[in-house]
C-alpha positions as CSV (number, residue, x, y, z in Angstrom):
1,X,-41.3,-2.3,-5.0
2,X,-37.6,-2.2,-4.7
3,X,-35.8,-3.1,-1.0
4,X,-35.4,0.0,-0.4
5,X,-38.4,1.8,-0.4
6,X,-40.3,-1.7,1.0
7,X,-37.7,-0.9,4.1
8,X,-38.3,3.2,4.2
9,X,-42.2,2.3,4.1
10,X,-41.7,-0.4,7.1
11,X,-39.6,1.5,9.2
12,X,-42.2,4.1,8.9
13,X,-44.9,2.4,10.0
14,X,-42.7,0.6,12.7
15,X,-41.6,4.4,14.1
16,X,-45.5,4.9,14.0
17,X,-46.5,2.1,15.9
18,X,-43.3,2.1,18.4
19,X,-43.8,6.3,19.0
20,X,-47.6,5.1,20.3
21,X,-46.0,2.7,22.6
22,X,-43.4,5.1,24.1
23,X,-46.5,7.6,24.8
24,X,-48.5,4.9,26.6
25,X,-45.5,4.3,29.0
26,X,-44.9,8.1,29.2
27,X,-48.2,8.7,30.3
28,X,-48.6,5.4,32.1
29,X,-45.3,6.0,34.1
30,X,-46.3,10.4,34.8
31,X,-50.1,9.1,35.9
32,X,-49.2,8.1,39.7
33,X,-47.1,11.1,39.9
34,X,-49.4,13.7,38.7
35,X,-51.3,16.1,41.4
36,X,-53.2,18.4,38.8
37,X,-56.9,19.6,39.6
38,X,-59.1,17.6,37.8
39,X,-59.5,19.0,34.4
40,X,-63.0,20.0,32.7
41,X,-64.9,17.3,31.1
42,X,-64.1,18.7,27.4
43,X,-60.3,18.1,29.0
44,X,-60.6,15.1,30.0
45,X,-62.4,13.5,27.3
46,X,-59.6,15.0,25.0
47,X,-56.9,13.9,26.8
48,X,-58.7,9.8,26.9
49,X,-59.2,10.2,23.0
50,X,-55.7,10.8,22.7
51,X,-54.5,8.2,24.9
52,X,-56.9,5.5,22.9
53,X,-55.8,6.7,19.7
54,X,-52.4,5.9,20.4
55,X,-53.3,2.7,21.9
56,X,-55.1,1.6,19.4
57,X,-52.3,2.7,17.0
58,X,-49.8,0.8,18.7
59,X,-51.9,-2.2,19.0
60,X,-53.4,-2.4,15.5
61,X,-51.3,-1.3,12.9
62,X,-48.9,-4.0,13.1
63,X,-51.6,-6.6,12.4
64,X,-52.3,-3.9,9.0
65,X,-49.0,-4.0,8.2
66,X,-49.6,-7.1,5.4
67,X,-52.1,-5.3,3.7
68,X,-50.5,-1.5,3.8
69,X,-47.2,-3.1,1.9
70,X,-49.3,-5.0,-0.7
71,X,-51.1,-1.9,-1.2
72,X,-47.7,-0.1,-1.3
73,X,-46.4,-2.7,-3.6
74,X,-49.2,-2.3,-6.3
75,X,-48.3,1.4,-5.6
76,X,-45.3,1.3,-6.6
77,X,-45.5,-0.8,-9.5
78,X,-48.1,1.5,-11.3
79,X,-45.4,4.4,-10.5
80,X,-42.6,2.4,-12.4
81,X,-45.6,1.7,-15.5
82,X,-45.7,5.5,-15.5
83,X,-49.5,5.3,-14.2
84,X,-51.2,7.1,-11.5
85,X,-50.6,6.0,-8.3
86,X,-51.4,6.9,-4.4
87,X,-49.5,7.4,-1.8
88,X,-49.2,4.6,0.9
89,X,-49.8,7.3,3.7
90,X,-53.6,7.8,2.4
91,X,-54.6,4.6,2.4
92,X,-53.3,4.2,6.0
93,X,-55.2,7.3,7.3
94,X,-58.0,5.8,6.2
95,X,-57.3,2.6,8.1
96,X,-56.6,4.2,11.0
97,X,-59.3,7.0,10.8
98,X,-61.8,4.2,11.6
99,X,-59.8,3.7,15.0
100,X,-59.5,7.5,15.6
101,X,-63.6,6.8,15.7
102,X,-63.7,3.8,17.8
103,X,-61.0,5.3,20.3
104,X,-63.3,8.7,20.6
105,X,-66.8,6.3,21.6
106,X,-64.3,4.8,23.9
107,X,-63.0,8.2,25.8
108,X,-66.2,9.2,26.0
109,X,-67.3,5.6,27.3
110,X,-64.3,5.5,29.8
111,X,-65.8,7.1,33.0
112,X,-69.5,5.1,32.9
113,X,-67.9,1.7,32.2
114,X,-64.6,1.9,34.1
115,X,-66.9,2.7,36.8
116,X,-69.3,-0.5,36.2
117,X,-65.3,-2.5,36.2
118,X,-64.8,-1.5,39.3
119,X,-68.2,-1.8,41.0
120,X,-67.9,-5.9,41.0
121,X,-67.3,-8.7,38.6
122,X,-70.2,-9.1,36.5
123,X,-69.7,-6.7,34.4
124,X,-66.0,-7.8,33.6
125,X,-67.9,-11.1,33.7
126,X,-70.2,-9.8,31.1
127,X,-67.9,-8.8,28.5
128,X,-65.2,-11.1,29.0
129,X,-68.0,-14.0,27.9
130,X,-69.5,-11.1,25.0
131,X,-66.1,-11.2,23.6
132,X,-65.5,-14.9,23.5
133,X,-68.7,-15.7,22.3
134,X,-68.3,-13.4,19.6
135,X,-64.8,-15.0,18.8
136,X,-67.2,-18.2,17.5
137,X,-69.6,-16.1,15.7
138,X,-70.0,-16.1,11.6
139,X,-69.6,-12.2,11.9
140,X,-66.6,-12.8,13.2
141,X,-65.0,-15.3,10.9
142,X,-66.0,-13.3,8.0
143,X,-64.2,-9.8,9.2
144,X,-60.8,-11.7,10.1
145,X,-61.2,-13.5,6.8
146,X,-61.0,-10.2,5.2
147,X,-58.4,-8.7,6.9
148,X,-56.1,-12.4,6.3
149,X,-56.3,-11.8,2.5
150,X,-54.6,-8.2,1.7
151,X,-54.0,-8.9,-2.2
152,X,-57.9,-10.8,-2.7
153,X,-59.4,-7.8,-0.5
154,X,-57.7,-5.1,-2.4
155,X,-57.9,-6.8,-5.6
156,X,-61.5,-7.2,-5.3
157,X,-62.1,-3.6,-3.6
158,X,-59.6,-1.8,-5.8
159,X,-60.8,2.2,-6.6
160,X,-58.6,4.7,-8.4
161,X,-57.4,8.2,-6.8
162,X,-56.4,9.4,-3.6
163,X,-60.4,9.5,-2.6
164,X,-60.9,5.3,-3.8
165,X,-57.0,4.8,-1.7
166,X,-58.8,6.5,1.1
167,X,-62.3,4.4,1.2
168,X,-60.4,1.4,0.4
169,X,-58.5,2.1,4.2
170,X,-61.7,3.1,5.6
171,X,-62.8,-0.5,4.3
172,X,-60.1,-2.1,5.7
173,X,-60.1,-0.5,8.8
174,X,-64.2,-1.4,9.5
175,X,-63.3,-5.2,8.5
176,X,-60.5,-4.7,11.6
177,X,-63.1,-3.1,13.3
178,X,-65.8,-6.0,13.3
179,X,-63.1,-8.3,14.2
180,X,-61.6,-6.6,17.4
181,X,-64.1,-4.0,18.8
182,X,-65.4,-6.8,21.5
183,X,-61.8,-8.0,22.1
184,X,-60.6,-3.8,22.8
185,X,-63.9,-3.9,24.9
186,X,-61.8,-6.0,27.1
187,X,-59.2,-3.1,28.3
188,X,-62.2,-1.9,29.9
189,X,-62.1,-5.0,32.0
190,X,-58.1,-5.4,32.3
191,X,-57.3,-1.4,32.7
192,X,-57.5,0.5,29.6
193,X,-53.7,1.7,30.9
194,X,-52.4,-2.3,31.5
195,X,-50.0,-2.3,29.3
196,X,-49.3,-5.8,29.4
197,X,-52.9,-7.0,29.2
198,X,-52.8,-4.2,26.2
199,X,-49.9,-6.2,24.3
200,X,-52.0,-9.5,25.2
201,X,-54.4,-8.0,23.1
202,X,-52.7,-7.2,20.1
203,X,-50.6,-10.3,20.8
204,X,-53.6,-12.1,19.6
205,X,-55.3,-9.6,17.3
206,X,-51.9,-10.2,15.5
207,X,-51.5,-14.3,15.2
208,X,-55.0,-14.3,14.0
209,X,-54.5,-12.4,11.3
210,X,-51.0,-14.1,10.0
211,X,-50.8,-17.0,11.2
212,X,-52.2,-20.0,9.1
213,X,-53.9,-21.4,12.3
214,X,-55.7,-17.9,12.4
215,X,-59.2,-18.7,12.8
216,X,-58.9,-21.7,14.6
217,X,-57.0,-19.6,17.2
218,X,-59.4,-17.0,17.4
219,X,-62.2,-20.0,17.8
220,X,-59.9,-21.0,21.3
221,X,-59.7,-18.0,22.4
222,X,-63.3,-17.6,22.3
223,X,-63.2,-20.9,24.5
224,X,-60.8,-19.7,27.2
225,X,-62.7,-15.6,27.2
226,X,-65.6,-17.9,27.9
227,X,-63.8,-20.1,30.5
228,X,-62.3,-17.1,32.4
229,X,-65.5,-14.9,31.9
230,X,-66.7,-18.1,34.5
231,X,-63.8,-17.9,36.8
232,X,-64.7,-14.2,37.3
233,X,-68.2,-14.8,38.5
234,X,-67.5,-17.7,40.6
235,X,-64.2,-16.3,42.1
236,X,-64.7,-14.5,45.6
């Protein structure tokens, strides 16, 4: 993979990822100002898919970006063997297909649980100590174990055509998945339109994936979600 097309491919993904950022604000900075009707439920629930797709956009595809570049790397080495070869976009539909699903449970989970947020602490209570138990858990070790290794996982899970490209992100993206859901469950808690507590978030999705320290940072974290998970229920 020559410098050239490893930079075209980055800033790519980097336009992706900083496009869903800029909508979040947009809509984050148009949301006090707007006095609409409310809109049908059908509306609504499109219009918090979108929102969660582009958050979840913006707040995992940087901690994919490892993996997409090995896989465009093999790419582009079969292309100068004269082989048959993908391209990189595929395999990073897949990835973020899974998070198109996740973000669509979450728009339709917004009202119920935003409304259990706000009712009192335990809830927030609740899954602020879910997540950081889960941070300790086996489950967990294994998921961000797959998603630290982009040339063993693809090596291992390797399948030919544009149909093995796109499994092979859908793979990827359900390892991502079992590593983070609980730890996106906690924009419920934080305001699912926090921006800041959103790039907390991916802040630390992020330095457990590429960071050598990984797991043992997500193991702390699980210690302080626990910790703070008590200062909510014991704070007035």
């Amino acid at each position: 993979m020559s410098r050239n097309e490893r930079a075209i491919t980055v800033a790519a993904l980097l336009g992706i990822i900083a496009a869903a950022w800029v909508y979040l604000y947009l809509v984050g900075m148009a949301m006090p100002c707007m006095a609409m009707p409310a809109p049908s439920p059908a509306a609504a629930i499109a219009t918090a898919f979108l929102m969660w797709s582009a958050m979840m956009t913006g707040m995992m595809l940087p901690s994919a970006l490892p993996m997409i570049l090995v896989f465009a790397a093999i790419g582009a080495r079969r292309r100068g063997r004269g082989e048959r070869f993908v391209p990189t976009a595929v395999f990073t539909a897949g990835y973020l297909i899974i998070w198109a699903g996740f973000s669509l449970f979450a728009a339709l989970a917004q009202w119920p649980l935003g409304m259990a947020a706000r009712a009192g602490p335990l809830f927030g209570a609740i899954i602020v100590f879910a997540a950081g138990i889960y941070q300790l858990t086996p489950l967990k070790t294994a998921c961000l174990d797959n998603c630290r290794s982009p040339m063993q996982f693809l090596l291992t899970r390797w399948r030919e055509g544009r149909a093995g490209a796109l499994k092979m992100g859908f793979e990827h993206g359900f390892y991502c998945l079992g590593c983070c859901w609980l730890l996106m469950a906690l924009l419920f808690v934080g305001g699912a339109m926090n921006l800041v507590w959103a790039a907390a978030l991916a802040g630390l999705v992020l330095i457990e994936k590429l960071l050598p320290a990984g797991r043992w940072i997500a193991r702390g974290s699980g210690l302080a979600l626990i910790g703070f998970g008590a200062y909510l229920l014991a704070a007035p």
